[in-house]
Backbone as numpy.savetxt, mean C-alpha at the origin, in Angstrom:
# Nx Ny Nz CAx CAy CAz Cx Cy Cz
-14.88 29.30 20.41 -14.64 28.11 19.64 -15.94 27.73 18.92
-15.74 27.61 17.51 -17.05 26.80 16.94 -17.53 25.41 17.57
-18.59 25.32 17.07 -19.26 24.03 17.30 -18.51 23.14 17.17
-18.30 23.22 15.65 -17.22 22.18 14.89 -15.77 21.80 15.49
-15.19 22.62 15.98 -13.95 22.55 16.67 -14.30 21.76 17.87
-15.56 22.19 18.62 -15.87 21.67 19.68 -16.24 20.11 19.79
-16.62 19.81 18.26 -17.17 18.27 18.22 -15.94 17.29 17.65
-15.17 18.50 17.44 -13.75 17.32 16.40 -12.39 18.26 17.28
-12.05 18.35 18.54 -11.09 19.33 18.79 -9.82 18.87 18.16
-8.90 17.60 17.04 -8.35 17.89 16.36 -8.19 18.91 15.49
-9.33 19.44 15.20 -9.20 20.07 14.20 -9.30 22.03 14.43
-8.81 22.21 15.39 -8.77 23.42 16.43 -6.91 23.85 15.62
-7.29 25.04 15.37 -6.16 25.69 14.72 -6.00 25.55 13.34
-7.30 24.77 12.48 -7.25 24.66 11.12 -8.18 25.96 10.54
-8.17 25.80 9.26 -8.85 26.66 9.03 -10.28 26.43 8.97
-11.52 27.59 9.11 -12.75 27.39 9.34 -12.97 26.17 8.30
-12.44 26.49 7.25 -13.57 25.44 6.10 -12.79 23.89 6.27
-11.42 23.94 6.71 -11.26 22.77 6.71 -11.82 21.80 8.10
-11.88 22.43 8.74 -12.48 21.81 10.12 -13.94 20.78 10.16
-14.34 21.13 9.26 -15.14 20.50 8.99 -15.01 18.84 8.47
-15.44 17.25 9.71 -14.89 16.33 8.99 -15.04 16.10 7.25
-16.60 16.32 6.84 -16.43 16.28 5.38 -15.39 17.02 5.30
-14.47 18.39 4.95 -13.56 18.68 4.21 -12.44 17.90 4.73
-12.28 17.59 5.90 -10.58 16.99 6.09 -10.82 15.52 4.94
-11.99 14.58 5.40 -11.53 13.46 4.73 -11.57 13.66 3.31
-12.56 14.60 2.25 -11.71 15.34 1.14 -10.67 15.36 0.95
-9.86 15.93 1.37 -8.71 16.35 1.37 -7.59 15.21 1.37
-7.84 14.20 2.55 -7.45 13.03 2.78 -7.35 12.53 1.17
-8.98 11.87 1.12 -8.66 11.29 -0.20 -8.20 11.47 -1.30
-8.11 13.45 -1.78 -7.68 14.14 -2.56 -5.97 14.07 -2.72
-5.46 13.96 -1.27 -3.76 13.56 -1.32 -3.24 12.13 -1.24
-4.28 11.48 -1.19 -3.88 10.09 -0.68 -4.24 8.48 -1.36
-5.47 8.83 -2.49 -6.10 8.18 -3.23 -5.12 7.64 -3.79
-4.21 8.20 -4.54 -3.44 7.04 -5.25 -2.13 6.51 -4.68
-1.75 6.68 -3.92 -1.08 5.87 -2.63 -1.48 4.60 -2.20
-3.09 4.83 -2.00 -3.69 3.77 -1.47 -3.96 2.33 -2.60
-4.49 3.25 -3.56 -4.23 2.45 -4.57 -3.04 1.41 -5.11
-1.69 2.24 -5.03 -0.65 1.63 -5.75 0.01 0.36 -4.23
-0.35 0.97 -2.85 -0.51 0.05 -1.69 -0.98 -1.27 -1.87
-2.66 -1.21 -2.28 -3.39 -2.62 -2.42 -2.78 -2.74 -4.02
-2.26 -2.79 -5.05 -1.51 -3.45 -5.99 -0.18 -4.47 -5.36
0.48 -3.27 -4.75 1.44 -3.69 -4.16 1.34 -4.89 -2.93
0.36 -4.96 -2.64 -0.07 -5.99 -1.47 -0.73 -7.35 -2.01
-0.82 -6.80 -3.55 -1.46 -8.24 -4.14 -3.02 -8.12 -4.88
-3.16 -6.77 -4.31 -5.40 -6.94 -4.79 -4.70 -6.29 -6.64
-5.22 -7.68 -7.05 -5.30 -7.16 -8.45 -6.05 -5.94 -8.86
-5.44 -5.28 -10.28 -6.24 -3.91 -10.59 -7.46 -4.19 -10.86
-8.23 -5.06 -11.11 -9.47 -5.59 -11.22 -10.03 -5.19 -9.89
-10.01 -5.00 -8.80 -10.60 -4.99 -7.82 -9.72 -4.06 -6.61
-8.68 -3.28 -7.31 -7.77 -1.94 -6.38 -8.73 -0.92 -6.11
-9.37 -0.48 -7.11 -10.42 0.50 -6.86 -11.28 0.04 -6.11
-12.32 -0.71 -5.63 -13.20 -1.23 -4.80 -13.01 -1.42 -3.45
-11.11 -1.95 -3.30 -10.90 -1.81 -1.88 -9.71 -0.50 -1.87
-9.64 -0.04 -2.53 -9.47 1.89 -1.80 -10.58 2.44 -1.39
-11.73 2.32 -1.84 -12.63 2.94 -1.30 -13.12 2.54 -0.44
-13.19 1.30 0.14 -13.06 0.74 1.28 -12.37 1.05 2.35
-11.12 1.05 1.77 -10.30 1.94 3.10 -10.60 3.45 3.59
-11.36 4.14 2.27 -11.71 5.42 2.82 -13.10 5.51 3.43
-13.42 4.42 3.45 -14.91 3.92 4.08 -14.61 3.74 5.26
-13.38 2.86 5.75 -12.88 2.89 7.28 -12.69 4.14 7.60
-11.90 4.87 7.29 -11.36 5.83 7.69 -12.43 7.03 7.87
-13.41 7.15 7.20 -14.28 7.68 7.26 -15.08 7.30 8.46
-15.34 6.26 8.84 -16.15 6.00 9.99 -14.96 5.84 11.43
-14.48 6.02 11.23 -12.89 6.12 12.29 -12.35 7.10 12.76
-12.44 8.11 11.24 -11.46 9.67 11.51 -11.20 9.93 13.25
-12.39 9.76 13.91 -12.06 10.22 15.48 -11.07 9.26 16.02
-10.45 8.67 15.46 -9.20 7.80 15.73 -8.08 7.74 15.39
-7.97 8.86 13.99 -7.26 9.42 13.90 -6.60 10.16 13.94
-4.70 10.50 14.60 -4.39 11.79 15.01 -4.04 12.50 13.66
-4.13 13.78 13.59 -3.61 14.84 12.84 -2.21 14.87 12.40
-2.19 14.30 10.98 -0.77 14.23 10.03 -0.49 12.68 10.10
-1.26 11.70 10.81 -1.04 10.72 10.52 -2.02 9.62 10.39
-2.33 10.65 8.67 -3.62 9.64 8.12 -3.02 8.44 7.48
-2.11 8.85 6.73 -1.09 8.10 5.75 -1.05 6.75 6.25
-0.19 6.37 7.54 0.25 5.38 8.42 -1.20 4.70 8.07
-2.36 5.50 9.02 -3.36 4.69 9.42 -4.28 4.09 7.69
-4.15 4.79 6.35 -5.10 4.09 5.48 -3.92 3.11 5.28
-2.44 3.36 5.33 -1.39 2.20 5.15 -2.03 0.65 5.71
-1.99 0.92 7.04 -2.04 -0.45 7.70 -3.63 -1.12 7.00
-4.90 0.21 7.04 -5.65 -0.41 6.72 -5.75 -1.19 5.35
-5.45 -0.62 4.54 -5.08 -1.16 3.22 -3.95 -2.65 3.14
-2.93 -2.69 4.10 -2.90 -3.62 4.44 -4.02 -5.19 5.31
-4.98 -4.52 5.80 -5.81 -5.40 6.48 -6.96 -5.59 5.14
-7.19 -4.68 3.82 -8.31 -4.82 3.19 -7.44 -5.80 1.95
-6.33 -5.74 2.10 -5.60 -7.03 1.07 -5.30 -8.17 1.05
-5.40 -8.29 2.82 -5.07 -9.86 3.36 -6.87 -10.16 3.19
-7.84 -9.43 3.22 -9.08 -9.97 3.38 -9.22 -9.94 1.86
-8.89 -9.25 0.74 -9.09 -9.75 -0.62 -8.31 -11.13 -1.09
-6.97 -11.36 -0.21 -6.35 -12.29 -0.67 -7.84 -13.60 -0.14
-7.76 -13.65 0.87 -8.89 -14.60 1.50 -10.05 -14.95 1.25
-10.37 -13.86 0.12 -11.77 -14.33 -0.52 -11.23 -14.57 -1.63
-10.48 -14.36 -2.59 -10.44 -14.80 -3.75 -9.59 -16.39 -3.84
-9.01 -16.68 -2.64 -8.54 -18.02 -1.92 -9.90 -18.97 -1.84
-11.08 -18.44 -1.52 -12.17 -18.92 -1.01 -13.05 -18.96 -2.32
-12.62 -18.39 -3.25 -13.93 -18.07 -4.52 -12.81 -19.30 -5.86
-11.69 -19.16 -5.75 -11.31 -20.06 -6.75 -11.11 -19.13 -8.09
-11.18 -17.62 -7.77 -11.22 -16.94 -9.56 -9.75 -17.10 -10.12
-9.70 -16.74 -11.16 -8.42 -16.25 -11.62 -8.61 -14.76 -12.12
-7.38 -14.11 -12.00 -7.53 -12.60 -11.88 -7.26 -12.09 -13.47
-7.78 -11.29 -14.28 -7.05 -10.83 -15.11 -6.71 -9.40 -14.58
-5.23 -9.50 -14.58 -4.63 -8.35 -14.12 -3.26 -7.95 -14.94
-4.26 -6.86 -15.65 -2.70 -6.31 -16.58 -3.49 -4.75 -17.23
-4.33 -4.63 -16.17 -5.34 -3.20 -16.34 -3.96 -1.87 -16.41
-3.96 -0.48 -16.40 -3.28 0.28 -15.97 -4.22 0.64 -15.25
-2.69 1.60 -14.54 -3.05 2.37 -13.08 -3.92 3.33 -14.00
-5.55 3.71 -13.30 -6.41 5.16 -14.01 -5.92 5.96 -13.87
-4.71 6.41 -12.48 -4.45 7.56 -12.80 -3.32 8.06 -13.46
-2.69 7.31 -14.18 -1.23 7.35 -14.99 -1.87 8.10 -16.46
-3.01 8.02 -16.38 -3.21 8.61 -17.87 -2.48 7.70 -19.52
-2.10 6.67 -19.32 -1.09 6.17 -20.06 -2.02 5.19 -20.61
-1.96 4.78 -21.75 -2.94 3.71 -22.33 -1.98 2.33 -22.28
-2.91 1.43 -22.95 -2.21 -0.05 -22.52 -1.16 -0.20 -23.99
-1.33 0.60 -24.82 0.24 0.45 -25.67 1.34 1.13 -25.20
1.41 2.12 -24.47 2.04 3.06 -23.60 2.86 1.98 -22.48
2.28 0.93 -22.10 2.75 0.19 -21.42 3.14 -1.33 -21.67
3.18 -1.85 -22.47 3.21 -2.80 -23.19 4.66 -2.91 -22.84
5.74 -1.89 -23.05 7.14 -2.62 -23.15 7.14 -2.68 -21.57
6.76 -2.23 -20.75 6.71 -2.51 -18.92 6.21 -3.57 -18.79
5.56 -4.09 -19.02 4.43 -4.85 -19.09 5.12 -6.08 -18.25
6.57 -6.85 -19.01 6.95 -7.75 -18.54 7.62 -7.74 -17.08
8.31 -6.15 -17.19 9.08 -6.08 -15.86 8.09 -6.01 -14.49
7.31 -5.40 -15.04 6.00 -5.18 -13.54 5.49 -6.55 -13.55
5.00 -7.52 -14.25 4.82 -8.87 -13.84 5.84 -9.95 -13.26
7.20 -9.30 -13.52 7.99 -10.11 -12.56 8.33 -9.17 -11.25
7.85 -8.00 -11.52 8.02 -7.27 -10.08 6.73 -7.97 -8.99
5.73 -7.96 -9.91 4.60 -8.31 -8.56 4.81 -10.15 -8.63
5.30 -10.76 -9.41 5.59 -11.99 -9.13 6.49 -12.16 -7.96
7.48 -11.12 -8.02 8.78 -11.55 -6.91 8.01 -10.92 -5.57
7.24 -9.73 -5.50 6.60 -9.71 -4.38 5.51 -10.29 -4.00
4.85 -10.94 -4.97 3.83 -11.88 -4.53 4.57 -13.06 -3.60
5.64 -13.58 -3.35 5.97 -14.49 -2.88 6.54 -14.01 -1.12
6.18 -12.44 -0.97 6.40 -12.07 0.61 5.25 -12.52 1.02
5.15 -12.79 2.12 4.19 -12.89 3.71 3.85 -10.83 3.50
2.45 -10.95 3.68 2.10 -9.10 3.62 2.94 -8.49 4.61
3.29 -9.12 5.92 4.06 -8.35 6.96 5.76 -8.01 6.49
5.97 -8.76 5.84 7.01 -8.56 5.00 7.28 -7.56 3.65
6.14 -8.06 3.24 5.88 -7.29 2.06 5.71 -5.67 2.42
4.82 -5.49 3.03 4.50 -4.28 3.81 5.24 -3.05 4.10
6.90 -3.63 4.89 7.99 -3.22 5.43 8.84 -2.53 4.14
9.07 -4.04 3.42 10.08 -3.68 1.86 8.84 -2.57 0.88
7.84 -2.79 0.52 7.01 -1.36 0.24 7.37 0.19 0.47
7.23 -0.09 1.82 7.83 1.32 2.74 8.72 1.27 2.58
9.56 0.93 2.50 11.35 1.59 2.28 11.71 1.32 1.44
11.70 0.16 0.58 12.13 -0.41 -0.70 11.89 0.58 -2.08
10.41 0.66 -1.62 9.30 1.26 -3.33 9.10 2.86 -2.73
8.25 3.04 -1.68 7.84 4.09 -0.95 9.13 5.30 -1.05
10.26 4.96 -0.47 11.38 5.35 -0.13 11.25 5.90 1.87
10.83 5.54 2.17 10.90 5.95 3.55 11.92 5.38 3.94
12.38 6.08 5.31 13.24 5.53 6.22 12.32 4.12 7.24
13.54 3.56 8.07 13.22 2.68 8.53 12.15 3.05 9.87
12.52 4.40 10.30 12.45 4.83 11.49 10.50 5.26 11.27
10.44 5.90 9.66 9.02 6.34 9.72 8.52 5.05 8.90
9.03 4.28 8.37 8.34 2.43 8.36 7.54 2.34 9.35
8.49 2.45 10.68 8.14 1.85 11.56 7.13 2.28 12.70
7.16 3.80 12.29 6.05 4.77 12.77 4.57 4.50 12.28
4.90 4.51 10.83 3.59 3.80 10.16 3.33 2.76 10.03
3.55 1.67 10.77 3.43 0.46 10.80 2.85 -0.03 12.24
3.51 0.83 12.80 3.05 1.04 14.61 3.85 -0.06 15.15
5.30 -0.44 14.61 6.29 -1.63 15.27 7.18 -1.36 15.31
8.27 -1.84 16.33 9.42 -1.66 16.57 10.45 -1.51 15.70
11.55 -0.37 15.52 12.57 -0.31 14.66 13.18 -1.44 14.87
13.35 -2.12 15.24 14.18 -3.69 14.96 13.20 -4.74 14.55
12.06 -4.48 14.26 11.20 -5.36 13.98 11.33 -5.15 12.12
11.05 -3.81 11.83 11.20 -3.19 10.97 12.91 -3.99 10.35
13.28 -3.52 10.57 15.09 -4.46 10.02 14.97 -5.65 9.89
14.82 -6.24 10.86 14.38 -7.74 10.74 13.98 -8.10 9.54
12.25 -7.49 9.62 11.70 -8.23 8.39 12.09 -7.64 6.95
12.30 -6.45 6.92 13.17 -5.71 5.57 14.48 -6.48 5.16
15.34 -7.40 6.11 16.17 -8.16 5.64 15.75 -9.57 5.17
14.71 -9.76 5.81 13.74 -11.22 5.11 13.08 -11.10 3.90
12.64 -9.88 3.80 11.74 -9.87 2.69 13.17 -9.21 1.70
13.90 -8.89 1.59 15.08 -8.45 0.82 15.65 -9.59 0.54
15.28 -10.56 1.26 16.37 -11.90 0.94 15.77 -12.81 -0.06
14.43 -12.55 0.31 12.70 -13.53 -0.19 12.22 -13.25 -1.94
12.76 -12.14 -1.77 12.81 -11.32 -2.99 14.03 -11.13 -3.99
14.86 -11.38 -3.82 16.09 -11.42 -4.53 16.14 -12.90 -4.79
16.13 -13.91 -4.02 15.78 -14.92 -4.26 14.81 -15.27 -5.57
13.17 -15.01 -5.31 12.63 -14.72 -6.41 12.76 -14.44 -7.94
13.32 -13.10 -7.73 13.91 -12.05 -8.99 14.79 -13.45 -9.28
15.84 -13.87 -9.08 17.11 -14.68 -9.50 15.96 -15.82 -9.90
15.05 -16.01 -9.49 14.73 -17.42 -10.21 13.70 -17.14 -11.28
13.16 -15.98 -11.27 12.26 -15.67 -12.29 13.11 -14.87 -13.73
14.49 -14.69 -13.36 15.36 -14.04 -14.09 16.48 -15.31 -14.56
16.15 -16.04 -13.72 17.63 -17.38 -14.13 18.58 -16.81 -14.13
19.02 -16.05 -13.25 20.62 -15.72 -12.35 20.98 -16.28 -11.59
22.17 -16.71 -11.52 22.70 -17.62 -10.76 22.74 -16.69 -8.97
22.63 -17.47 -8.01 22.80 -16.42 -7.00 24.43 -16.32 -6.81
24.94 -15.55 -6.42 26.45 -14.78 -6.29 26.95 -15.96 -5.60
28.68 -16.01 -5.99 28.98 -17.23 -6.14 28.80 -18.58 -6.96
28.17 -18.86 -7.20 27.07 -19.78 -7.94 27.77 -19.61 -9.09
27.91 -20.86 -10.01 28.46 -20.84 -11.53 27.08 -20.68 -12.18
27.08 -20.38 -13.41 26.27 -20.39 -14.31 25.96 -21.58 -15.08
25.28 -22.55 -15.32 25.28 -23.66 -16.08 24.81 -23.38 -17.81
């Protein structure tokens, strides 16, 4: 057994060059960077400041990796990226800014006339999810946007499949709600005035 295997035994049965922590967290960030990214959007950190806390999260994760098991990096920059959005929400709560946020994603390649006719629907998309609780928000992400099942929600979340339902029916309710009032739809049933 190499050294390397010997100092990281996750990484026992990989290949020589990947065994190495520099190459795994490479690699990490190489498959996972814009995940993390479209995560802290989705959680609220304006694009003004998405890039600053992704790399943050790969800053945790980087000083952590030995805490991480093998194939489930995803879960773990998830939650963290969840913990680096409730702490952006909290300082910019604490600083008083206002955000200009209507940047594009860098890695879409797409310029800002390219997006202009989106423009309105993604501001009432992050309007209607700006109004979840992150633990909420979090859940409907993963299964809603993400497309996961409930079962690997809840794997990557590290909570109970009924916890998972629960709040995916709150934040489904929290949010439709929203949409209908930022859309002026009547909710079902409801006459139209």
């Amino acid at each position: 057994m190499t050294e390397n295997a010997q100092a990281c035994p996750e990484f026992v049965g990989v290949a020589e060059e990947a065994r190495r922590p520099e190459a795994w967290l490479r690699s990490v960030i190489d498959r996972d960077y814009a995940f993390v990214w479209r995560s802290l959007r989705r959680f609220g950190v304006p694009a003004s400041e998405a890039e600053d806390y992704a790399q943050e999260v790969f800053v945790v994760l980087s000083r952590r990796m030995s805490e991480v098991e093998p194939g489930r990096e995803r879960g773990f920059l998830y939650r963290t990226a969840l913990h680096c959005a409730a702490h952006a929400r909290r300082s910019r709560s604490r600083r008083r800014e206002v955000s200009i946020d209507g940047c594009a994603d860098p890695a879409s390649g797409r310029t800002p006339e390219d997006d202009l006719g989106d423009a309105e629907d993604l501001a009432q998309f992050y309007a209607a999810l700006d109004v979840l609780p992150l633990d909420l928000r979090a859940v409907f992400i993963l299964y809603e946007v993400e497309g996961l099942t409930m079962a690997e929600a809840a794997d990557t979340l590290q909570i109970p499949p009924g916890t998972v339902a629960s709040r995916l029916r709150r934040a489904r309710s929290l949010f439709l709600r929203r949409v209908r009032e930022l859309t002026d739809t009547p909710e079902p049933g409801e006459a139209h005035v």
